[in-house]
N, C-alpha and C positions, 0 to 999 in steps of 0.2 A: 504494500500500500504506500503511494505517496505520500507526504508531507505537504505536496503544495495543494493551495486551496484558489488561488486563480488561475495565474501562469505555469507552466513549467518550467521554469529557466534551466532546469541540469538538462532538458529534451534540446527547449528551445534555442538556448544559448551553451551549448554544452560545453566550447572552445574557453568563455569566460567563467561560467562558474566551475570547470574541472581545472583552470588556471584557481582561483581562490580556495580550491581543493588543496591543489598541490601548495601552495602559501601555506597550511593548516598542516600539511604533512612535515612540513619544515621545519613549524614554529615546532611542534610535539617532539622533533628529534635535538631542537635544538635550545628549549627552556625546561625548566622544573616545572611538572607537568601541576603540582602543587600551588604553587605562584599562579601559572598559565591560567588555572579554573579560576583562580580566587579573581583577577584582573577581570578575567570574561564576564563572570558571575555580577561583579560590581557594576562593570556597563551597558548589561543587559538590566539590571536593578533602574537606572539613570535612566536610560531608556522604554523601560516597562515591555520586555518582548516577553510573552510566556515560553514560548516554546524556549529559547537560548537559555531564558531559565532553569526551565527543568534541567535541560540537557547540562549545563555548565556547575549546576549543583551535583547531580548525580558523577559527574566526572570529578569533582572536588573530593565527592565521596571516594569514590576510588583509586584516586591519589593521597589518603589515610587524612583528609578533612577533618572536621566534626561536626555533630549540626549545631554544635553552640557556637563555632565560630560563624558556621555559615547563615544561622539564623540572627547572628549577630553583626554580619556584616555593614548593614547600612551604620552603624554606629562607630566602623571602625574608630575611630580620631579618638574615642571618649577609651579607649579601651585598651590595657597592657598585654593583649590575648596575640596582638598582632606583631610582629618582629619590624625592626627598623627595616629589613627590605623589602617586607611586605606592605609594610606605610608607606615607604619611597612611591612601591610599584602603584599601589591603591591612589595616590594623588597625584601621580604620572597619567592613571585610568579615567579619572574623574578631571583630570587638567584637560584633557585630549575630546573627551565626550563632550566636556560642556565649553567646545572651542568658539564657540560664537562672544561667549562673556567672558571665559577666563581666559584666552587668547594666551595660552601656556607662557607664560611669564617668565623673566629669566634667570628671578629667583625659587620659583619653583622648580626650574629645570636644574641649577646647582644642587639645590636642594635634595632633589632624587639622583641626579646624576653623582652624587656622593657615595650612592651604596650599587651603582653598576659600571662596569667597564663599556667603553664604548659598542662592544659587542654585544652584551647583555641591553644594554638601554637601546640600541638601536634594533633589533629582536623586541626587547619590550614596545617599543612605539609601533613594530608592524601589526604587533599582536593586536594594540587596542585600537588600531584601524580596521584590522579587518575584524575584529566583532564587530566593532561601528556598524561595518558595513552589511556583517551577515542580519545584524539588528533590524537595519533598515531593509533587506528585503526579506527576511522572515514576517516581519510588521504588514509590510504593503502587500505580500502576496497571501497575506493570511494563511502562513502554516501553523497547517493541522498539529495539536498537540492531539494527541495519546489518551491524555489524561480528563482532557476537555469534555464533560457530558454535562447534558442539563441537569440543573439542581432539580431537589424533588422536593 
C-alpha cells in the first residue's frame, strides 16, 4: 500500500524523489542515527507532519531513545536530559526550520558549530533540509499514516 494520498511522486517523479532517497541513505551511513531521529523528530514537531512523526519517533526508538526524552522533546532548552551536542544539533534544527525569522544567525551558528567538525555540521544542515523538505511534501501530498483512523 502506498503512502501517498494525492500525487505519486516516487511513480511520478521517481529521478527526484529516488535522488532524496539516496540523500537519506547517506545521511544514515554517515550520522548517529540517534542524533539523526532526534533533529528529524524536532522539525517535523515545528512543522506539524504526522506521518514524519510517527516515523522519526519510532526510528529514535530504535536507535535506544526513550519516550521520556522523546515525549519531552519540544521542551528540550528547559531540560539537562539532553547533551550539549544534542542542544547544539536541536537549535541548529529549529535555527534552519524557522528560517524565514531566525535567519540562522551567526551567533547561533558558532554556537553549535562549537560541538561539530565541519563535516558533522555540514551533514547536520543537509539533514535538517531535507526533513524540511520530506515535511513539506508529506504535508501537501497528504501521506497516509498507518495509524490515522477515525475516532469513535
Amino acid at each position: 500500500m502506498t503512502h501517498f494520498n494525492r500525487l505519486n511522486l516516487a511513480a511520478l517523479a521517481a529521478e527526484g524523489y529516488n535522488g532524496m532517497a539516496a540523500v537519506e541513505t547517506y545521511l544514515h551511513g554517515a550520522f548517529d542515527l540517534k542524533l539523526l531521529s532526534l533533529v528529524k523528530l524536532r522539525a517535523s514537531q515545528i512543522n506539524g507532519c504526522a506521518f514524519c512523526l510517527h516515523m522519526h519517533y519510532e526510528e529514535a526508538r530504535k536507535a535506544g531513545d526513550t519516550p521520556a526524552r522523546l515525549n519531552l522533546l519540544p521542551a528540550w532548552e528547559e531540560l539537562r536530559m539532553f547533551s550539549d551536542k544534542e542542544r547544539a544539533a536541536l537549535k541548529w534544527a529549529e535555527a534552519l526550520t524557522h528560517i524565514a525569522t531566525d535567519r540562522a544567525e551567526d551567533e547561533t551558528y558558532a554556537e553549535v558549530k562549537a560541538h561539530f567538525t565541519d563535516k558533522e555540521m555540514s551533514d547536520l544542515t543537509i539533514a535538517i533540509a531535507m526533513i524540511n523538505a520530506w515535511n513539506r511534501i508529506a504535508i501537501s501530498m497528504r501521506f497516509l499514516h498507518a495509524n490515522d483512523k477515525p475516532a469513535e
